[in-house]
C-alpha positions as CSV (number, residue, x, y, z in Angstrom):
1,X,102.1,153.2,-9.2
2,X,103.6,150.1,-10.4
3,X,104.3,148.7,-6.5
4,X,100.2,149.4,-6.0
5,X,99.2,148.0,-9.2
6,X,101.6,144.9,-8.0
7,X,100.7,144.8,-4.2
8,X,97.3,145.6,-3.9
9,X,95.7,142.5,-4.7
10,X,97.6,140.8,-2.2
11,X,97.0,143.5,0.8
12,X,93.2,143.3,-0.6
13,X,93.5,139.4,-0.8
14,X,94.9,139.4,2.7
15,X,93.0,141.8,4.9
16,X,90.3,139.6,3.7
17,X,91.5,136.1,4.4
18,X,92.4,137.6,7.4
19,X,88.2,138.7,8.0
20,X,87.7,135.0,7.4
21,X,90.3,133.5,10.0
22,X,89.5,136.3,12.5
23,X,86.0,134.8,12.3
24,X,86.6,131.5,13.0
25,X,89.4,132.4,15.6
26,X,86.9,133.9,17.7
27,X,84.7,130.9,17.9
28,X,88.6,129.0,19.1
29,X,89.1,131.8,21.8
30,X,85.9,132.2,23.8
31,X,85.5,128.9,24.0
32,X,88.9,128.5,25.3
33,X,88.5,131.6,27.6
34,X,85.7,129.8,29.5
35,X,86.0,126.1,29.2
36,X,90.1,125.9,28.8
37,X,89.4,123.8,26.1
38,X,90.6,124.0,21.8
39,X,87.6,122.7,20.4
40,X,89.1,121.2,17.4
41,X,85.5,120.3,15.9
42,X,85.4,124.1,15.7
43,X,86.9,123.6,12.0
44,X,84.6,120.9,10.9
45,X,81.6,122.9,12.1
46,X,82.4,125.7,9.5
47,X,82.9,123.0,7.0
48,X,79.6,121.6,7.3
49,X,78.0,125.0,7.3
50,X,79.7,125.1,3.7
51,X,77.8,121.7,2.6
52,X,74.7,123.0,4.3
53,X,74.8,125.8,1.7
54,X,75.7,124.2,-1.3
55,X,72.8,121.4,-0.8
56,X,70.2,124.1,0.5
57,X,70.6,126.0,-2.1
58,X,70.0,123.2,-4.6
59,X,66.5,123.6,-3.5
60,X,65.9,126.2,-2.9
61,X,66.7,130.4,-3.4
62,X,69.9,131.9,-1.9
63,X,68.0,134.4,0.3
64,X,66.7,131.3,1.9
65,X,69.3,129.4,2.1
66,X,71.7,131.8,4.1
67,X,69.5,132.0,6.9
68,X,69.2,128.5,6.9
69,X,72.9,127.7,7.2
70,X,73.3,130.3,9.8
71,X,70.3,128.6,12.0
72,X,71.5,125.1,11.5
73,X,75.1,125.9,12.0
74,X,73.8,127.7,15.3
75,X,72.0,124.3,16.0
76,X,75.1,122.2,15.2
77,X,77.4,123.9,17.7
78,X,74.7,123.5,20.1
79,X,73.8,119.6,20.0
80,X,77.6,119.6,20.1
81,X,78.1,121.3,22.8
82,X,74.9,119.2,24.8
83,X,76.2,116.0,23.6
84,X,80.1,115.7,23.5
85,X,81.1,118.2,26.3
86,X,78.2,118.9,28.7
87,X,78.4,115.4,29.8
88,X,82.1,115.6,30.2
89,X,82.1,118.6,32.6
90,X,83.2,117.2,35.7
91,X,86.0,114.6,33.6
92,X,89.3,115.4,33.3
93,X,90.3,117.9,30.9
94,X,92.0,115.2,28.6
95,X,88.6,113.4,28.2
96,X,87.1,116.6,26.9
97,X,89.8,117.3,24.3
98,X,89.7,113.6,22.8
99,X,85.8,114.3,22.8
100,X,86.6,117.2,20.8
101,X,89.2,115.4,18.3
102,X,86.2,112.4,18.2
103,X,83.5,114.8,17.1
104,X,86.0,116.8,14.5
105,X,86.6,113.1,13.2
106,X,83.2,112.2,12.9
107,X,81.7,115.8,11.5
108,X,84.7,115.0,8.8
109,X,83.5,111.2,7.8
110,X,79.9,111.7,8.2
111,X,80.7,114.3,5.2
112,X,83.1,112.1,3.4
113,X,79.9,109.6,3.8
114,X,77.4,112.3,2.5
115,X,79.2,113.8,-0.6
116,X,81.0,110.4,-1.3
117,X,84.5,112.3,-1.0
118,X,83.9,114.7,-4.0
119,X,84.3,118.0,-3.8
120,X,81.2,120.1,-4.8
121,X,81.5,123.5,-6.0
122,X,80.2,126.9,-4.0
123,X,76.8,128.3,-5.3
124,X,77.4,132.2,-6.7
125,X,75.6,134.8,-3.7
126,X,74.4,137.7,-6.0
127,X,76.3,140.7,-5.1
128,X,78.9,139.3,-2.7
129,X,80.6,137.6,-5.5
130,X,80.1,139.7,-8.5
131,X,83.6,141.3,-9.9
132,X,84.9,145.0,-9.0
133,X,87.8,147.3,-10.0
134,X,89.3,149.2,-7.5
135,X,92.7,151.3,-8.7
136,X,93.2,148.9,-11.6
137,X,92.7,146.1,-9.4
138,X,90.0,143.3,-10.1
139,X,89.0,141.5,-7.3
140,X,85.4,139.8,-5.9
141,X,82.9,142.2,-3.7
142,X,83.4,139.9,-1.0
143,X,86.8,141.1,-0.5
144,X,85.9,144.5,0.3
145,X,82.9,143.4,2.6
146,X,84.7,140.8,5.0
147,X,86.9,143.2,6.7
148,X,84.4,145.5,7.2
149,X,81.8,142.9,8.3
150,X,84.1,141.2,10.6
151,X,85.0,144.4,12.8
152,X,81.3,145.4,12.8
153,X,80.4,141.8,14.3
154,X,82.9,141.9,17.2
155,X,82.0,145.5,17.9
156,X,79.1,144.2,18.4
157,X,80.1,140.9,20.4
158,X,82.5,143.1,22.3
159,X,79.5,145.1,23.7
160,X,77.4,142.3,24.3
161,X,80.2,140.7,25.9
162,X,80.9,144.1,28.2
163,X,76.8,145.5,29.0
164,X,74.5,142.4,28.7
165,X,73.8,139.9,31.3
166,X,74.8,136.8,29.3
167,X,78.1,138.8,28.4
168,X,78.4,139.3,32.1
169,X,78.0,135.9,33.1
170,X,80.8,134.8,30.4
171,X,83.7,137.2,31.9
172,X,82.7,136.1,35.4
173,X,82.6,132.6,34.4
174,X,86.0,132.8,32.5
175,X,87.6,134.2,35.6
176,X,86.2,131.7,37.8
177,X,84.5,128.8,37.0
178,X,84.1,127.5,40.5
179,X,83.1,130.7,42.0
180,X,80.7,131.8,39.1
181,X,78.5,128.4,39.9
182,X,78.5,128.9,43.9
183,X,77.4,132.6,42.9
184,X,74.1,131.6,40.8
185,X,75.4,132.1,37.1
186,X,73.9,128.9,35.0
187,X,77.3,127.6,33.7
188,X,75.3,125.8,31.3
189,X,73.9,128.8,29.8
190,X,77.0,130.4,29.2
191,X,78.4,127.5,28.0
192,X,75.8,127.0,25.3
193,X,75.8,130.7,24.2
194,X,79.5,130.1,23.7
195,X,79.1,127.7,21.5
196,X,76.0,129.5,19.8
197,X,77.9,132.6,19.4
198,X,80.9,130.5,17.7
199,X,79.0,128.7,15.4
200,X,77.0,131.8,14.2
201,X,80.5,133.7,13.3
202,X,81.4,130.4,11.8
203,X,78.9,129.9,9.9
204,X,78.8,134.0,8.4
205,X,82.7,133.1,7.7
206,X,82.0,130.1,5.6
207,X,79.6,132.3,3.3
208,X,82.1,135.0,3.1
209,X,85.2,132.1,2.6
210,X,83.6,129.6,0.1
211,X,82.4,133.0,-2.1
212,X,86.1,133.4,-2.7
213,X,87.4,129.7,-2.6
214,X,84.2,128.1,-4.4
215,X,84.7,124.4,-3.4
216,X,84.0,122.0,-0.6
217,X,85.2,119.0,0.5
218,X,85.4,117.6,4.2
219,X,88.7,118.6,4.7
220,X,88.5,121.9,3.8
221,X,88.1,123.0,7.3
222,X,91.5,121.6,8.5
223,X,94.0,124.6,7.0
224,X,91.6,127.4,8.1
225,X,90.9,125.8,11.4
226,X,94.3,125.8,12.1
227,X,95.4,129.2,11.3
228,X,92.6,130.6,13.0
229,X,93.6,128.9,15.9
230,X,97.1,130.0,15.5
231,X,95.7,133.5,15.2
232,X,93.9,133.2,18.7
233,X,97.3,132.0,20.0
234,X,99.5,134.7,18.4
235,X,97.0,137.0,20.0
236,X,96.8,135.6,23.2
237,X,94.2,132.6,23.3
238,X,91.1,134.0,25.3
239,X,91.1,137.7,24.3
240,X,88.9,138.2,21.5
241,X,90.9,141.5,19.9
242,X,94.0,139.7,19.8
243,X,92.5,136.7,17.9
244,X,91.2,139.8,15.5
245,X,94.3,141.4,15.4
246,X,96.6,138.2,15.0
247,X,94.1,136.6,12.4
248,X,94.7,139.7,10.0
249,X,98.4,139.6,10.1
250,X,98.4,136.4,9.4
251,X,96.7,136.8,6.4
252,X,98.1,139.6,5.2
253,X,101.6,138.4,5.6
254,X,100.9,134.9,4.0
255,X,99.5,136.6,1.2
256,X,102.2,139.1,0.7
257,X,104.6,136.0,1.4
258,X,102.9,134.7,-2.5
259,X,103.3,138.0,-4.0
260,X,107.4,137.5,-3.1
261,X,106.5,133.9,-5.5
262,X,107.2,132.3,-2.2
263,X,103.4,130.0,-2.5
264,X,104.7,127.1,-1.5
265,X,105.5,128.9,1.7
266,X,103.1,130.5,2.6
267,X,101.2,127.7,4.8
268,X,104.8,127.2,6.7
269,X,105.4,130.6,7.7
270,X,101.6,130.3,9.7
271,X,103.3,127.6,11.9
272,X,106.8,129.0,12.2
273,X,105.0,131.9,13.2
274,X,103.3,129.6,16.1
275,X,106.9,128.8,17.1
276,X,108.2,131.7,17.4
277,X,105.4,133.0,19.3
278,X,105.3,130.3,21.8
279,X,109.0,130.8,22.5
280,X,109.6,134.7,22.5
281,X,105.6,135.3,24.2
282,X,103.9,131.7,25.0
283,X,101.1,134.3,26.5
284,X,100.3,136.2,23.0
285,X,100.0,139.7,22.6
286,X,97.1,140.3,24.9
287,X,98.0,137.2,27.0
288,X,98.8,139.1,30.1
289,X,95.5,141.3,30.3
290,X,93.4,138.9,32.2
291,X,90.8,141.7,31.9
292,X,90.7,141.3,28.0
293,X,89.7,137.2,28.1
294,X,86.2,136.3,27.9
């Protein structure tokens, strides 16, 4: 009982941590899976959505506000999309990826800009934050609902992905690019529900993330970004249950890497797991089942 009483915060801690990366990640590895590209303002979208939510709901009430973050993170990842990328279609592939670190720059001083650098604290949603015990362990109600939420949203993505037309066109498309155009699919369509879909799960994870770590600043997307992207990798960058699967361990490991009072670490072992990864299985776990990317 002891070993629960002392490990069970962390597991709980890190399954959902893990939730929180997973969603993010997923955003990293469809986008990949079509377009071949790491959008690195990925990071910087979910940390606008967090701003978006502390200044909404200044003004107005929470049940409000959450629906407004989601819609104008949604709407974010589109003008993106439409305005760095579209345009850059036909460019080499290293134009589109300093177009990506331009707009993670600008999303990040345009915030600096806004909140003068400060960082402003994370508004209390009634329910999700309020305290629980669970066998002698205290911990927030958020911790309990991101794992769960997260695996009920790709369910659902995973069967839109498999039976809808628009999840059609994105498996054909990230076969083929070439091929999907000459056939009739709308490239740009796809494309943009990419990007739609990414920002939405980006933009649920920042509610579910800032309810446990209750501040923002314009960096805060940087360290999440990253290991959610190292979780798409460790899965195998374009299949959507490995960046699940990978963002989880990841967080539960770092997490149990604390409870061994190893803190300072615990950041470290994300990118020596990268390492390793990219040396013993460059592909990920699911990189070699074509039929998984999207």
């Amino acid at each position: 009982m002891d070993f629960i009483a002392k490990y069970l915060p962390y597991l709980l801690a890190g399954i959902s941590v893990g939730g929180q990366y997973a969603l993010i990640a997923i955003g990293y590895t469809m986008v990949y899976g079509i377009l071949r590209l790491i959008n690195f303002a990925h990071a910087d979208i979910f940390m606008v959505a967090g701003f978006i939510m502390v200044y909404a709901s200044a003004s107005m009430p929470i049940y409000l506000s959450i629906p407004l973050v989601i819609v104008l993170t949604v709407v974010l990842g589109f003008v993106v999309e439409r305005v760095a990328y579209k345009p850059l279609r036909s460019a080499p592939r290293m134009s589109v990826m300093i177009s990506a670190i331009g707009v993670s720059y600008l999303l990040q001083n345009t915030a600096w800009y806004v909140t003068g650098g400060l960082a402003k604290v994370y508004p209390t949603i009634p329910w999700i934050s309020d305290t629980v015990t669970f066998m002698g362990c205290t911990t927030k109600r958020v911790t309990f609902i991101t794992p769960v939420l997260t695996i009920l949203l790709v369910v659902i993505l995973v069967l839109l992905i498999k039976y809808t037309k628009i999840g059609i066109a994105m498996r054909a498309v990230s076969k083929d690019f070439e091929t999907s155009q000459l056939m009739g699919i709308k490239i740009n369509t796809v494309i943009s529900m990419t990007f739609i879909i990414g920002s939405f799960l980006a933009a649920v994870g920042s509610l579910l993330y800032f309810s446990n770590y209750a501040t923002v600043t314009p960096t805060i997307g940087a360290m999440p970004g990253l290991k959610a992207f190292v979780a798409a990798v460790f899965g195998g960058i374009g299949s959507i249950p490995g960046a699940v699967i990978g963002a989880f361990i990841i967080g539960i490991c770092e997490n149990f890497i604390k409870a061994a009072g190893l803190t300072t670490f615990s950041d470290a072992f994300t990118f020596a797991l990268l390492i390793v990864v990219l040396i013993v299985k460059p592909n990920g776990i699911f990189g070699e089942s074509t039929s998984e990317k999207v």
